[in-house]
N, C-alpha and C positions, 0 to 999 in steps of 0.2 A: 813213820819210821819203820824200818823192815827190821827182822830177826836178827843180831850179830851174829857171822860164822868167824871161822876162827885160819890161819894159813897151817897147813898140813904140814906141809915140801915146798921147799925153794931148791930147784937144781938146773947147774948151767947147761944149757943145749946150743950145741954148734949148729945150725940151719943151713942146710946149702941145696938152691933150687935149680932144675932143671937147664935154666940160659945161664946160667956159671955165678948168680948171686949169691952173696954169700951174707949169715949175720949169727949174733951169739946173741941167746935171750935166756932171762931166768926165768924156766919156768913153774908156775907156783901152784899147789894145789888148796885144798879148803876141807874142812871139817866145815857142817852144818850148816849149809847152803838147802836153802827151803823144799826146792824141787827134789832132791835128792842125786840130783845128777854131778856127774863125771865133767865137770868143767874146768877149765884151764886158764889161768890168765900167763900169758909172757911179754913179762917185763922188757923193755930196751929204755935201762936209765930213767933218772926220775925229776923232771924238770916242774916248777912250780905248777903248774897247767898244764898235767900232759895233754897229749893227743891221743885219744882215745878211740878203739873200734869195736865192736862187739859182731862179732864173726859168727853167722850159725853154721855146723857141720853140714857139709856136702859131700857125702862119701862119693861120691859122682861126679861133680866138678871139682873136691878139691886134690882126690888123688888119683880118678881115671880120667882127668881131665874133658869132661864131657860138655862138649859143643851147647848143650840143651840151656844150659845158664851162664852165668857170668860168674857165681862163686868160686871159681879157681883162680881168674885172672883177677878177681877183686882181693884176694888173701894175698896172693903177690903183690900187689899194690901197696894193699895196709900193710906188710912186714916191710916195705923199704921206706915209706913214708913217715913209721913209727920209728924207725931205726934213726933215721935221720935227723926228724923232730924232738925224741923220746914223749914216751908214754907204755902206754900197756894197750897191748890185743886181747881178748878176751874169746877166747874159742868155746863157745855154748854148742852142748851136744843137743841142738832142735833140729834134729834132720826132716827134712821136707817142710821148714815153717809151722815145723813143732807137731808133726803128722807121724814121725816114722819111716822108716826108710820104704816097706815096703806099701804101706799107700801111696807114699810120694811114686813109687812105680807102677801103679796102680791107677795114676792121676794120670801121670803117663800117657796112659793107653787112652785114656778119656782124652786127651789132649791131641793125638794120632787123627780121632774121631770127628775134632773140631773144636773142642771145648776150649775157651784159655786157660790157666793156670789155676787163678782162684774158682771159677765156674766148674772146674772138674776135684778140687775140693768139696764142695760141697753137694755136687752129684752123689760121691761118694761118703754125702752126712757127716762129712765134718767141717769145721769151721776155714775161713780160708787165708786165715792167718791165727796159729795157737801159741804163738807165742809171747811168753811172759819173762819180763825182763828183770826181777826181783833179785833172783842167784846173783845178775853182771852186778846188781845195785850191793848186794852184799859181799861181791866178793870188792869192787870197790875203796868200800869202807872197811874192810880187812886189811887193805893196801894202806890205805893213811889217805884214802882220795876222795874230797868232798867235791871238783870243782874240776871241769872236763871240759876239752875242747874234742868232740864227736865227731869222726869221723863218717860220714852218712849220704845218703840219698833220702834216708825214709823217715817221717815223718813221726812214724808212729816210734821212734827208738828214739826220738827226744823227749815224748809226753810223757812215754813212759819212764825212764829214768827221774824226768824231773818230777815226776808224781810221787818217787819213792826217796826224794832228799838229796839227788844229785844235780848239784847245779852245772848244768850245760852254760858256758860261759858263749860259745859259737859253734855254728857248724862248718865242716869243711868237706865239699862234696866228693865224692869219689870219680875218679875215670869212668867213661862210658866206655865199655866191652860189647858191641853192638858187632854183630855175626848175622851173616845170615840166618843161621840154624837159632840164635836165640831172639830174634828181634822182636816177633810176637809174644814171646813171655816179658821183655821188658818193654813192650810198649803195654802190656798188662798190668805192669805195677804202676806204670804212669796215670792209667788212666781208673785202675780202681783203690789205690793206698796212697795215689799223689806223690810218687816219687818222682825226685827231681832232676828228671834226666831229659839232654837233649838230643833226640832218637832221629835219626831218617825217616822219613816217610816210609810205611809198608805200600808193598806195590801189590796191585791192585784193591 
């Protein structure tokens, strides 16, 4: 069982994205969420089983829209998906996979040099995945949510959930955002966190 925290703020926000979508979500804050972080869940309605996403912040991909990942075109995805479906997003402030914004630029560079994604994590002595899913589990069970249908690729977002009391009922995979410019970072999660994507071949 993880810590209860407690709902802060519920307040309606209008959302309107860049290609003219449009949605209205509640969104909810938290008192006593373990990490101590600034995280978000928004609400679109509450269907027995929501569909669930747990979104980590990409200041990079999610607001300057940067080619190097997939995090901008995947929040767009999980907000029309959730909206449609209902359930809750969950926007966790672990930026760069729970690194920091500016190692994650930092990794960057190592990445420029040759490195893939997690290999130049841990160049730079740190781990190459730090994040810990406890806060999404507690903010959750603040909701009234024992019982998730995940929206995912990654493997490791369903251990961990269901490690801490939330049962993952199924998953449902996400769109492949496959770019030039990002193809070697997700043929990177494929082949070292086992995510489940189905990627083009890189050339050569």
């Amino acid at each position: 069982m993880v810590p209860a925290a407690t709902i802060r703020t519920r307040v309606r926000v209008p959302l309107h994205f860049a290609d003219g979508y449009s949605a209205a979500a509640e969104v909810v804050t938290f008192d006593g969420l373990t990490d101590g972080g600034e995280h978000l869940a928004l609400v679109f309605g509450a269907p027995a089983r929501p569909l669930v996403r747990m979104h980590s912040e990409c200041l990079t991909g999610d607001v300057f829209g940067s080619a190097r990942c997939d995090c901008g075109p995947q929040l767009r995805e999980a907000v029309e998906r959730i909206d449609g479906a209902g359930g809750v997003l969950l926007y966790l402030r672990q930026e760069g996979r729970g690194i920091g914004l500016y190692a994650k630029l930092d990794a960057y560079a190592l990445q420029d040099a040759g490195l893939d994604t997690y290999e130049a994590n841990t160049a730079l002595g740190l781990p190459e995945d730090a994040r810990d899913y406890t806060a999404a589990a507690q903010m959750l069970a603040a909701l009234g949510i024992t019982e998730v249908d995940l929206l995912t690729n990654n493997p490791d977002k369903v251990r961990q959930l269901r490690e801490r009391g939330v049962t993952v009922a199924g998953t449902v995979p996400t769109g492949v955002h496959a770019t030039p410019d990002n193809l070697r970072y997700l043929d990177a999660k494929v082949r070292h966190t086992n995510h489940t994507l189905a990627l083009p071949e890189l050339a050569g």
